[in-house]
N, C-alpha and C positions, 0 to 999 in steps of 0.2 A: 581375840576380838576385843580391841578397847576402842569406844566411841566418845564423840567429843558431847560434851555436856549441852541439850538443847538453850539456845538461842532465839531470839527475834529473827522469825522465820523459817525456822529449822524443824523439820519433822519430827515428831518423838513417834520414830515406831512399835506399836502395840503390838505383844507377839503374845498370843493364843496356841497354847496345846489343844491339839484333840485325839483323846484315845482312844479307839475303837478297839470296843468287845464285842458286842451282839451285831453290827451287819458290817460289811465290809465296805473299803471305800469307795466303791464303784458303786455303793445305795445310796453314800451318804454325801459325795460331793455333788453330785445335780444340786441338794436341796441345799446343801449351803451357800453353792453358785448363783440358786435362786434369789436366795435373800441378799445377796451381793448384789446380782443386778438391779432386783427391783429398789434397794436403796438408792441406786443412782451411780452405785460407785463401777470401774470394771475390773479384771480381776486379771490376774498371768499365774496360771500353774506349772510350774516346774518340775517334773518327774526325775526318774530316775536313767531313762533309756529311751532312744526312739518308739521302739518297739511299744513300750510303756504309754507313750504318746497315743501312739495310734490307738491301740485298746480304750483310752478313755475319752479321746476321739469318738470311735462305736460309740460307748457308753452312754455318751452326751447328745448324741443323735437318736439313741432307741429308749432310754430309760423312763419316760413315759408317752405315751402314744397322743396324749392332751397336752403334753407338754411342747414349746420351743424354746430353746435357750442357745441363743445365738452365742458363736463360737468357732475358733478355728485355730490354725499351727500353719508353717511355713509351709505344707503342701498346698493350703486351701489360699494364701498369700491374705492381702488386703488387713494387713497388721491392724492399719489406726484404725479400721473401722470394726473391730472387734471388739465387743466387750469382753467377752471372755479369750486369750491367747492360753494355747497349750505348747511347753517348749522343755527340750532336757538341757539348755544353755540358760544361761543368767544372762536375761533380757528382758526390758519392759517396752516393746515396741507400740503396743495400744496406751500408753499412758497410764495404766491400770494405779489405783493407790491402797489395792489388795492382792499382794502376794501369797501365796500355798503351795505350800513344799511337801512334796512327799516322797516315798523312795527314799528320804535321808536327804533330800536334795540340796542343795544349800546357795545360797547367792549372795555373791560379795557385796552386791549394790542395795540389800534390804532397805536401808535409811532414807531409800528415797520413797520406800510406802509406807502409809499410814496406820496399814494391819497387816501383818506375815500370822499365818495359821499354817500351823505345822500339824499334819495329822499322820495318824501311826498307827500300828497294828500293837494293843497291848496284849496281846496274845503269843506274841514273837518274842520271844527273852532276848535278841541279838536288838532288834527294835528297840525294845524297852529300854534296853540299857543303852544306847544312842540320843535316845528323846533326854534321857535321866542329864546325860554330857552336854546335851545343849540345853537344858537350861540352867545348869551351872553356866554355862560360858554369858549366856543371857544374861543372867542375875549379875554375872560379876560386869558386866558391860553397863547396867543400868539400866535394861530395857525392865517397861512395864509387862508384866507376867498374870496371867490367866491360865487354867487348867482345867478343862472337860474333860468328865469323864463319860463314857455312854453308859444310860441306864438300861437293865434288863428291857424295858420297853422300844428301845431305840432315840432314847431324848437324852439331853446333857443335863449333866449336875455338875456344880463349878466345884471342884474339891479345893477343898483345904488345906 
């Protein structure tokens, strides 16, 4: 992956690790989705598998009983009017200008959002060493790099 050097009007997209130790991802994306929408921005999650879909689908529906966080995938349709899209293809049909890849998921079209957050299981050594390849591939591309790590508590520390 070689990208072209940001220009007058061209996205520089920000790509965010997140490594989950202590809860897994089905705790911790509602509340990052949260902070997604309430900024303003909307978001397209890229899994690994339909099947994958539909579980965080549930997830986004039940994960807190006070909570709404509107959302939806090509079952529930009405793409543009989602802020949050769930999809296992490389798609931005809500306009979204935050992408989140998990599963390994990867999408050719990244450069056209302004944050890709890739989260992963640091627990998984097959994971780990996948997250570790892309962001060599990142680094050599010139995307801007960030790295969360989850703390025993469940909060980020950006490591070093």
């Amino acid at each position: 992956m070689k990208r072209d050097e940001p220009g007058e009007g061209k996205i520089v997209t920000e790509v965010r690790f997140y490594q989950l130790k202590k809860h897994p991802l089905e705790r911790v994306l509602p509340k990052l989705l949260e902070k997604v929408v309430s900024s303003g921005a909307r978001a397209v999650i890229m899994a690994g598998s339909q099947e994958r879909i539909a579980a965080l689908n549930s997830v986004l529906w039940t994960y807190d009983p006070g909570a709404f966080l509107a959302h939806g995938s090509a079952e529930d349709g009405y793409d543009s009017d989602q802020p949050v899209w769930l999809t296992a293809s490389p798609e931005n049909p809500n306009g979204a200008s935050v992408l989140v890849l998990t599963d390994g998921a990867s999408h050719d079209g990244m450069d056209s959002f302004e944050k890709c957050l890739e989260i992963f299981d640091g627990d998984d050594e097959r994971t780990l060493t996948q997250a570790r390849e892309r962001w060599k591939i990142y680094e050599q591309a010139g995307y801007p790099l960030t790295y969360y790590k989850q703390t025993a508590q469940g909060g980020w520390q950006i490591r070093e």
